[in-house]
DRENKOL-399923 format. One record per residue: residue number from 1; z, x, y of N, C-alpha, C in turn. Coordinates in pm, 1 decimal. Example, Ala and Ser with C-alpha at 12.3 -4.5 7.8 and 13.67 -1.06 7.14 Angstrom:
! residues 2
NODE    i       nup     neast    nnorth      caup    caeast   canorth       cup     ceast    cnorth
NODE    1     780.0    1319.0    -569.0     780.0    1230.0    -450.0     780.0    1320.0    -330.0
NODE    2     708.0    1285.0    -225.0     714.0    1367.0    -106.0     787.0    1290.0       3.0
! end
This chain:
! residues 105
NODE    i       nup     neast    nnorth      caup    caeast   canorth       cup     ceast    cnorth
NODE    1       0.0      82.7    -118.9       0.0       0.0       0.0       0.0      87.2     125.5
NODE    2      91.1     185.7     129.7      94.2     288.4     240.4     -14.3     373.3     268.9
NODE    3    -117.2     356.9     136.6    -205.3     453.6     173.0    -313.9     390.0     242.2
NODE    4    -319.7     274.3     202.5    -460.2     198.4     197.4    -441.3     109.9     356.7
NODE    5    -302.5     112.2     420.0    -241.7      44.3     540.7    -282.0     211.9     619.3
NODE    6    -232.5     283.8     609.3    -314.2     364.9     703.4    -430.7     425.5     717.2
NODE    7    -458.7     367.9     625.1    -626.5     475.5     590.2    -672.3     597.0     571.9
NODE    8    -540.5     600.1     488.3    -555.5     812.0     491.8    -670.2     769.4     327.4
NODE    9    -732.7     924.1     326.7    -864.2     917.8     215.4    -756.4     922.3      82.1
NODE   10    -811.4     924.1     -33.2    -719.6     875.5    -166.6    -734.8    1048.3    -239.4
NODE   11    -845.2    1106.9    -164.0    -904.4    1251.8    -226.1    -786.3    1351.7    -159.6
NODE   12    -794.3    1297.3     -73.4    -686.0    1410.5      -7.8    -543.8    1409.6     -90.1
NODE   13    -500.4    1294.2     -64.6    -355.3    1227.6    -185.8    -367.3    1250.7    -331.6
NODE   14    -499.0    1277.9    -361.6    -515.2    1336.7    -495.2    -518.6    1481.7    -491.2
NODE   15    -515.8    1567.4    -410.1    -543.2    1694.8    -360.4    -385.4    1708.7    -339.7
NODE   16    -331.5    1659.5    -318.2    -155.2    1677.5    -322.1     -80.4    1659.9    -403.1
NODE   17    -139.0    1519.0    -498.4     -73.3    1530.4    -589.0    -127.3    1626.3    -761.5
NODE   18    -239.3    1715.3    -725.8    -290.6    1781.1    -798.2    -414.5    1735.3    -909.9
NODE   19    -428.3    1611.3    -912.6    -501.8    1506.2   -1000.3    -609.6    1427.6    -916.1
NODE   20    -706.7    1384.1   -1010.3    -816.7    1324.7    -985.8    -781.5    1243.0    -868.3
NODE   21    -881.9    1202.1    -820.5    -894.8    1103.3    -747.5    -861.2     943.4    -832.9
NODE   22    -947.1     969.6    -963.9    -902.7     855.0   -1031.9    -777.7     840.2   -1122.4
NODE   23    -725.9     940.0   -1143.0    -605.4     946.5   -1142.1    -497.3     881.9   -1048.3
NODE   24    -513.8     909.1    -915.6    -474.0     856.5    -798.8    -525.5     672.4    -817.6
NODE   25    -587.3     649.6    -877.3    -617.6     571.0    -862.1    -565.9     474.1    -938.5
NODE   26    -562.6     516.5   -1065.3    -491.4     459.4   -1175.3    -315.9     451.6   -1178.8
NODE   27    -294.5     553.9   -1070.4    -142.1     559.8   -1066.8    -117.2     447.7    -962.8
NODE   28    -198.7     393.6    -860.2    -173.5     303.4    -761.1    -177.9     168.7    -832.8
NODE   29    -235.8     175.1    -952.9    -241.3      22.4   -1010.7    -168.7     -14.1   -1124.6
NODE   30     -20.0     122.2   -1082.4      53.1      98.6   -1206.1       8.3     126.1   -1364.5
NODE   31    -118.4     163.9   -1360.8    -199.2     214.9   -1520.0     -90.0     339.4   -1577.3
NODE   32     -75.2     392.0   -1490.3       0.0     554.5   -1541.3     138.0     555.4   -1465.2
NODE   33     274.0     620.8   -1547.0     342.5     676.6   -1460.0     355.9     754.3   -1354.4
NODE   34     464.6     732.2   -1260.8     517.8     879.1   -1135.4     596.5     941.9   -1209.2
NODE   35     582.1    1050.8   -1219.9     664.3    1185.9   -1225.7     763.8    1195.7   -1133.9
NODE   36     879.1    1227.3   -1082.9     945.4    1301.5   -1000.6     851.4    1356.2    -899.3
NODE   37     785.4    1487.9    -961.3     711.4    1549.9    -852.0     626.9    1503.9    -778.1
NODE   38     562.8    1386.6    -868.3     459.6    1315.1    -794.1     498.3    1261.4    -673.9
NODE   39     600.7    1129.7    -689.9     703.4    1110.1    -604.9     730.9    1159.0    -473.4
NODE   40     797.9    1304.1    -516.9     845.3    1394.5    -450.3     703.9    1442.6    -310.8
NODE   41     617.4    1489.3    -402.2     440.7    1504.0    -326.0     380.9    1409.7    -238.6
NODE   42     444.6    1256.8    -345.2     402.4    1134.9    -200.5     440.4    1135.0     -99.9
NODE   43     591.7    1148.2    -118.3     673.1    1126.8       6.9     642.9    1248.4     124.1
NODE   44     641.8    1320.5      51.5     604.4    1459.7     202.3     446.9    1416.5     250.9
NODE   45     375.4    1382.2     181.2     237.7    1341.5     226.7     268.9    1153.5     314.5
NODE   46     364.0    1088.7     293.7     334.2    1000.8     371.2     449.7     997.7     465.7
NODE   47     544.6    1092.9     476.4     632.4    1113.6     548.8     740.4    1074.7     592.7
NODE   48     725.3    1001.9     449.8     913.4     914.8     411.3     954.0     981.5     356.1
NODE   49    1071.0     931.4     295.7    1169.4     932.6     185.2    1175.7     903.6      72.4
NODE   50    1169.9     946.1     -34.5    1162.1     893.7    -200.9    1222.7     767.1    -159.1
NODE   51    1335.2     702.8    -104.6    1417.5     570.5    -140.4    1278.2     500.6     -75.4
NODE   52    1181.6     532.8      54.6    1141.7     456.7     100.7    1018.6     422.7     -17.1
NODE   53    1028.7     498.5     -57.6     862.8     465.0    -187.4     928.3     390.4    -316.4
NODE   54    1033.2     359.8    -299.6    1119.0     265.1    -429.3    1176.2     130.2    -346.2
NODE   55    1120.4      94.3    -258.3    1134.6     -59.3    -188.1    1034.9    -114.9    -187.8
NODE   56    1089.5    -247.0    -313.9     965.1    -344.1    -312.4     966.1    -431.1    -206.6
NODE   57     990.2    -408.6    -150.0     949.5    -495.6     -21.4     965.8    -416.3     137.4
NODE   58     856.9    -349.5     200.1     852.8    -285.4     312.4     812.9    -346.5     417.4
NODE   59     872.4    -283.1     537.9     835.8    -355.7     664.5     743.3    -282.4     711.0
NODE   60     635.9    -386.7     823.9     553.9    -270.7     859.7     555.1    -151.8     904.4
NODE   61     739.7    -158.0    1019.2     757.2      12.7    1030.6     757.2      89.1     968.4
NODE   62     817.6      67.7     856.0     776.0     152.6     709.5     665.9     191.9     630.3
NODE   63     562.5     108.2     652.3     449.5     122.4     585.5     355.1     214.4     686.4
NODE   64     396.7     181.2     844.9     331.5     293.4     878.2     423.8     375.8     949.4
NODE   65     514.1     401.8     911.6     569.4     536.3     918.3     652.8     550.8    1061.1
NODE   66     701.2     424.2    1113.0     712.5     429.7    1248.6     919.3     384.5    1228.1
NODE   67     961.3     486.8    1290.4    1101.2     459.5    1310.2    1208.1     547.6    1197.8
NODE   68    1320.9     487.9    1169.4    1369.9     559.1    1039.7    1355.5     431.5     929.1
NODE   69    1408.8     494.7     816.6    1379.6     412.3     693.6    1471.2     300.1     669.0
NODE   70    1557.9     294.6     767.5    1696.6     217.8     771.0    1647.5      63.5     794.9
NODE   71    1655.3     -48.4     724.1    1634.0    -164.2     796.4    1728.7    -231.1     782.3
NODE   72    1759.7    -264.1     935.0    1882.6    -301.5     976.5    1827.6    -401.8    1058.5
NODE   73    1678.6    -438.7    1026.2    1659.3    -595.6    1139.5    1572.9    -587.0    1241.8
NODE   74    1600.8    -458.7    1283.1    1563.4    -445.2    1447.1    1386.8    -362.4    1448.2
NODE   75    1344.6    -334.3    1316.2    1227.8    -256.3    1284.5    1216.4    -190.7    1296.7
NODE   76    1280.7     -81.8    1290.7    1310.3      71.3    1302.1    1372.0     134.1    1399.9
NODE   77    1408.3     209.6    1473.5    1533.8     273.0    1549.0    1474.5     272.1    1643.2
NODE   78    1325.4     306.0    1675.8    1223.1     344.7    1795.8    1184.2     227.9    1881.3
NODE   79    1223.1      73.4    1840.8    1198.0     -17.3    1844.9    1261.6    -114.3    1868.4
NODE   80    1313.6    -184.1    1981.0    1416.9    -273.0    1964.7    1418.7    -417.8    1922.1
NODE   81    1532.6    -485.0    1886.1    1542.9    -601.5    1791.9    1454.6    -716.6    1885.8
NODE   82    1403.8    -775.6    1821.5    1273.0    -886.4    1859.2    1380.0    -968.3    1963.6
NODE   83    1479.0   -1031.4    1950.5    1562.9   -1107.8    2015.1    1621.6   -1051.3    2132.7
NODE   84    1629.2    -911.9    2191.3    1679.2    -869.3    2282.0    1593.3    -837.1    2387.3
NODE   85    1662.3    -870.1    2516.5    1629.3    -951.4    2583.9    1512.5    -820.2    2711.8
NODE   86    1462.8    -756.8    2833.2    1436.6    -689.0    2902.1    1490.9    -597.3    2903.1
NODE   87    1519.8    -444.9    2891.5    1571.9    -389.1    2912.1    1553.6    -283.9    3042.1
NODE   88    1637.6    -236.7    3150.2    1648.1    -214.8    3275.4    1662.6     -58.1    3279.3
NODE   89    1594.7      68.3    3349.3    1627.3     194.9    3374.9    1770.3     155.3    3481.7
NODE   90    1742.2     119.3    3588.6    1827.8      59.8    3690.4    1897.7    -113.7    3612.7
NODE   91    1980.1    -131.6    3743.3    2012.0    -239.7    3717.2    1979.6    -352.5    3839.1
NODE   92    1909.4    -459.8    3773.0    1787.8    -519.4    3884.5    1892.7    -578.2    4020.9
NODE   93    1818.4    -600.2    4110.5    1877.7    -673.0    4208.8    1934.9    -744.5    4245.6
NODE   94    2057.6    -758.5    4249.0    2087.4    -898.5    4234.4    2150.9    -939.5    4429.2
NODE   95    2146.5   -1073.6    4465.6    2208.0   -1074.8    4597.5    2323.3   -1099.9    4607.8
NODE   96    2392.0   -1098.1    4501.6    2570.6   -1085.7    4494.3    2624.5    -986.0    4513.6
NODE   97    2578.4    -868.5    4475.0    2588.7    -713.6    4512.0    2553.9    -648.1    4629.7
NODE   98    2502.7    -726.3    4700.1    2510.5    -668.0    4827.6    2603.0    -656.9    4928.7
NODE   99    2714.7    -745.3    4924.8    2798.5    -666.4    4998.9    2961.7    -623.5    4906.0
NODE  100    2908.2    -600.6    4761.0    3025.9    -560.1    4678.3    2995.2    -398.9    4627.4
NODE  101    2855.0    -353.3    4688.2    2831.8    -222.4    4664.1    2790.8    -104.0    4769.4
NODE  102    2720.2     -48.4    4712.9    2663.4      54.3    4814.1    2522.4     -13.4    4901.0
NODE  103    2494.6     -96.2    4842.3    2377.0    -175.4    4868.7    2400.7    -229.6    4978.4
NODE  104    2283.0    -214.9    5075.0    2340.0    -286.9    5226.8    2205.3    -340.1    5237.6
NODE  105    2193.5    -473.8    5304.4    2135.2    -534.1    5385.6    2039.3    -495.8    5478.6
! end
């Protein structure tokens, strides 16, 4: 799924993991076992984590590689939770603060 969601080539991923292309191919359709190393070879080539290549069910930050592997809701760390609200460098204007701050008129 990760491979075919980013569009990396399947030759190259077979070039890492040392085996055919159809090899690669047969291992994506569940025909053949992962090895450890294989595993191990995916994950540095797609730039997760072994745990992240053992979740049947991924979010898209995960699938493309965006954030940490943690899902905690919010879609990855880089990203904030869908429900929260504008977030401000400053803090916006308000006309109640003008004569309770430095803010003058």
């Amino acid at each position: 799924m990760m491979i075919e969601a980013r569009e990396l080539p399947k030759k190259d991923f077979a070039k890492v993991l040392g085996v055919s292309p159809q090899m690669v191919a047969r291992k994506l359709r569940s025909d053949t076992t992962w090895s450890i190393n294989d595993m191990q070879a995916a994950a540095a080539f797609l730039n997760v984590d072994m745990a992240t290549l053992l979740q049947p069910n991924l979010t898209v930050p995960q699938i493309y590689g965006l954030g940490d592997n943690n899902d905690d809701g919010t879609g990855g760390s880089d990203l904030p939770p869908v429900d929260m609200g504008p977030r401000y460098l400053v803090q916006p204007f308000s006309p109640d603060l003008v004569g309770n701050s430095l803010i003058s008129g």
